[in-house]
N, C-alpha and C positions, 0 to 999 in steps of 0.2 A: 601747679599753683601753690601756694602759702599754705600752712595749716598752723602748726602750732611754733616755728620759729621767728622770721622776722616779724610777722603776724603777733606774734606773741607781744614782741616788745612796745607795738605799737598800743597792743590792747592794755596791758599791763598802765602803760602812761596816761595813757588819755580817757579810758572806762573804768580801770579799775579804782576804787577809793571813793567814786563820783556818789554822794546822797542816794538812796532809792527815793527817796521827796525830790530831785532834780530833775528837768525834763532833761530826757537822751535822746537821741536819733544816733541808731546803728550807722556805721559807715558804707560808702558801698564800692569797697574792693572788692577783685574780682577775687571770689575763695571755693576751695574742692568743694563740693554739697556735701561729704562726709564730715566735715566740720562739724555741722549740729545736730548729726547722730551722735557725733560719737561724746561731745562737752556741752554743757549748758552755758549761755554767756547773755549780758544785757541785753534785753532790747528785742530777744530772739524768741518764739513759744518754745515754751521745756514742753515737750511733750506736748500733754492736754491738761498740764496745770494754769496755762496763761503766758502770759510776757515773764520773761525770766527781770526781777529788778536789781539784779545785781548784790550790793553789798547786805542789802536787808533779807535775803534770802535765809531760808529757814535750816543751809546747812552752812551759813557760817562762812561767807566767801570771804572775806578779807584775810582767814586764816587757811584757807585749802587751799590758794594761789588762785589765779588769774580766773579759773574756769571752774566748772559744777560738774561734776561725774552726770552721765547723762544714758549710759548703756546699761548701765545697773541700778536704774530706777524705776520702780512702779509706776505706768499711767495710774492718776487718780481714780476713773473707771473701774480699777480692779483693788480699789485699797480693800474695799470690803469683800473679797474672796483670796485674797494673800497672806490667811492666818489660820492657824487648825483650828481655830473658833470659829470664821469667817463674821466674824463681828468687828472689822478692823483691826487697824494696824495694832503691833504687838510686840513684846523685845523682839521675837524669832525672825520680824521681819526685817534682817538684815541687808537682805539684797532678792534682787526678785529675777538672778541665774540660779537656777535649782536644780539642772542637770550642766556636767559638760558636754560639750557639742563640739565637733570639727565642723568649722563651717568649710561648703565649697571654694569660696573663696581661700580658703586658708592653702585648702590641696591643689588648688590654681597654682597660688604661688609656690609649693613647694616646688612644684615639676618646673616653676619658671626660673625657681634658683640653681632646680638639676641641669636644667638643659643651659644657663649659663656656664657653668662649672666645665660644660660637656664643650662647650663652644658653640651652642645653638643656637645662635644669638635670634636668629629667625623664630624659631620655634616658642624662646623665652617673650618676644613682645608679643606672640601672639597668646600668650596664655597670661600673661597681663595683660592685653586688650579687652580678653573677658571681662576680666573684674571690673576694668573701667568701663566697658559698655555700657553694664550694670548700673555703674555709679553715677552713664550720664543720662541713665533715662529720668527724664523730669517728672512721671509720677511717680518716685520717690523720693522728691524733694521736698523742705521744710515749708511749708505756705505759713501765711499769716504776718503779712508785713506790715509795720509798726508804722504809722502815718502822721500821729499826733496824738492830742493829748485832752480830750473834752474840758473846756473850761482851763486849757492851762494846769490842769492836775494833773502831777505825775500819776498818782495811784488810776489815773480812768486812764489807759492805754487806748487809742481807736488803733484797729487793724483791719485790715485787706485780706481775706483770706482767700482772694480769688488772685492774688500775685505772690509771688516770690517770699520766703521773709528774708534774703538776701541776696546779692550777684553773683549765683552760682556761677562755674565756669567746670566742665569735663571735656576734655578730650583726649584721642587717643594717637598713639604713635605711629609712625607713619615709615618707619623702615630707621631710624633711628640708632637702633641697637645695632644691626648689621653697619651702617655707615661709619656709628663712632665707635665701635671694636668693644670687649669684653668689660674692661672698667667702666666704663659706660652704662651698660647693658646691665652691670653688677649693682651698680650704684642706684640705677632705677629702679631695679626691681627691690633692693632695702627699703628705699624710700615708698613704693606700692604698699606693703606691708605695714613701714607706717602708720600711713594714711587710713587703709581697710579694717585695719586690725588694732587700730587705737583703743585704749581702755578694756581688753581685753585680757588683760595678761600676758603676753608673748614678749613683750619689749626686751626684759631684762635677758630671757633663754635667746630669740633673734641676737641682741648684740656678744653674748656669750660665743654662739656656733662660729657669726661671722669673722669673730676673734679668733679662731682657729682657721678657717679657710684662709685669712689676709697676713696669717703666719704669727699670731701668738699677739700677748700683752706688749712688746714694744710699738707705740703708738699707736695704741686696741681703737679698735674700732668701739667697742663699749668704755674707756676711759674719755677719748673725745665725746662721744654725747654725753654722757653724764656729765663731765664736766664743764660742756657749753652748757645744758641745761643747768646747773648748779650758778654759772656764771650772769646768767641770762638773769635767773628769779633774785640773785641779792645786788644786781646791778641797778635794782630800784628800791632799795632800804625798806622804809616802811613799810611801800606798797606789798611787799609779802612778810603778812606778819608771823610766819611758822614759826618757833622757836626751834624747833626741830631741824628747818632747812636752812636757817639760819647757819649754824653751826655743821652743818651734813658735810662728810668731805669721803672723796671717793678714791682707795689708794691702789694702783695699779697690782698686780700678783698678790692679791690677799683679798681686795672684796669681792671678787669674781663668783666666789662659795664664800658658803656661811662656814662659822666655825664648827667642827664635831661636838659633841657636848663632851665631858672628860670623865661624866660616869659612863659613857659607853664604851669609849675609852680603855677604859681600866676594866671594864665586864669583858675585853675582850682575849680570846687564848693568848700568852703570853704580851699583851698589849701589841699586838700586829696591826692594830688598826691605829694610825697613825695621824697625828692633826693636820688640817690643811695648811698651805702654807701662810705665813704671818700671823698667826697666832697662838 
């Protein structure tokens, strides 16, 4: 199912920019239920803060792009134990990941990419099967579905917390990988990863390795999504107002790594250590 690409463009048009003073009603395609784990978006509960309202949001959506980071946030619940004071929130409470973690899922899919690689094609969906079994069990899905609006006032959201807060859709594969052969089989399990492991930090290292297993930066596997994604967010001008992404541009054999900095550089025995390349 859709997560963050075509999906993207639909959300981008038609929700984002819309008043938080306007009545919404979310759409009801059918979308992974990792969706609103992993991003906050209109119409949807963030968590246990309420109905997410969009542009009026207190981090500033019209300039973050389409979506609200949603895995690196505090339930309100805990604002007042998330601080060495525990008296509320505080500069230090930057993000409320405070150790790193390998999740299960994560070493799912490593072994799903080994055993692609291996030609196990059998072995790979069934180790993405896991993670999506996971994904489709229904209690843990988003509830609290948005039904109206008391009196016509955007700010009084009514919700349903005994249904959906949108048309989840999980399923799992079904012999797939073995029928349509390795690229196939490759391609899904990228795309698994994705989906599970959104807003996590992995993306940029994922499309880095896959760039070497698919034989190098000529038509990198990490320069095409960057740059559909780059293409995707200023394909609606205003509606993303970053200045930053505006302007982002992403250049094959150089952005791949950062640059070395040049006093380490020159601190090194006869300068052996050498800058990367394109810069």
């Amino acid at each position: 199912m859709p997560l963050l690409d075509t999906y993207q463009n639909d959300y981008i048009k038609n929700d984002q920019g819309v008043a938080a003073d306007v009545v919404f009603t979310p759409g009801n395609e059918a979308l992974d239920a990792r969706l609103d784990w992993s991003v906050g978006r209109r119409g949807i509960p963030y968590l246990d803060w309420g109905i997410c309202p969009g542009s009026a949001w207190a981090r500033d959506q019209p300039n973050g792009g389409p979506y609200l980071p949603i895995k690196n946030v505090y339930y309100k619940a805990a604002q007042s134990t998330t601080s060495d004071s525990y008296g509320g929130w505080a500069a230090n409470q930057s993000t409320s990941n405070s150790y790193n973690a390998i999740r299960f899922a994560d070493v799912l899919l490593w072994a799903a990419e080994c055993a692609v690689e291996a030609n196990q094609l059998g072995v790979a969906e069934g180790y993405v099967n896991q993670v999506r079994a996971r994904a489709a069990d229904e209690s843990g899905w988003v509830r609290g579905k948005l039904t109206g609006y008391t009196g016509g006032d955007a700010t009084k959201p009514e919700v349903d917390n005994s249904q959906f807060a949108a048309n989840y859709k999980v399923g799992l594969y079904t012999g797939q990988f073995t029928a349509n052969g390795q690229a196939y089989a490759r391609k899904a399990v990228y795309f698994e990863r994705k989906l599970e492991l959104g807003m996590e930090g992995h993306r940029f290292f994922d499309l880095s390795r896959w760039d070497a297993v698919n034989g190098g930066p000529a038509g990198s596997v990490m320069t095409t999504e960057i740059e559909k994604f780059l293409k995707n967010t200023r394909d609606f001008g205003d509606s993303f107002k970053s200045a930053v992404m505006k302007v982002a541009k992403f250049t094959s054999n150089r952005n791949e790594l950062f640059p070395i900095p040049q006093p380490q550089i020159d601190l090194s025995p006869g300068k052996k250590l050498k800058q990367n390349p394109g810069y």
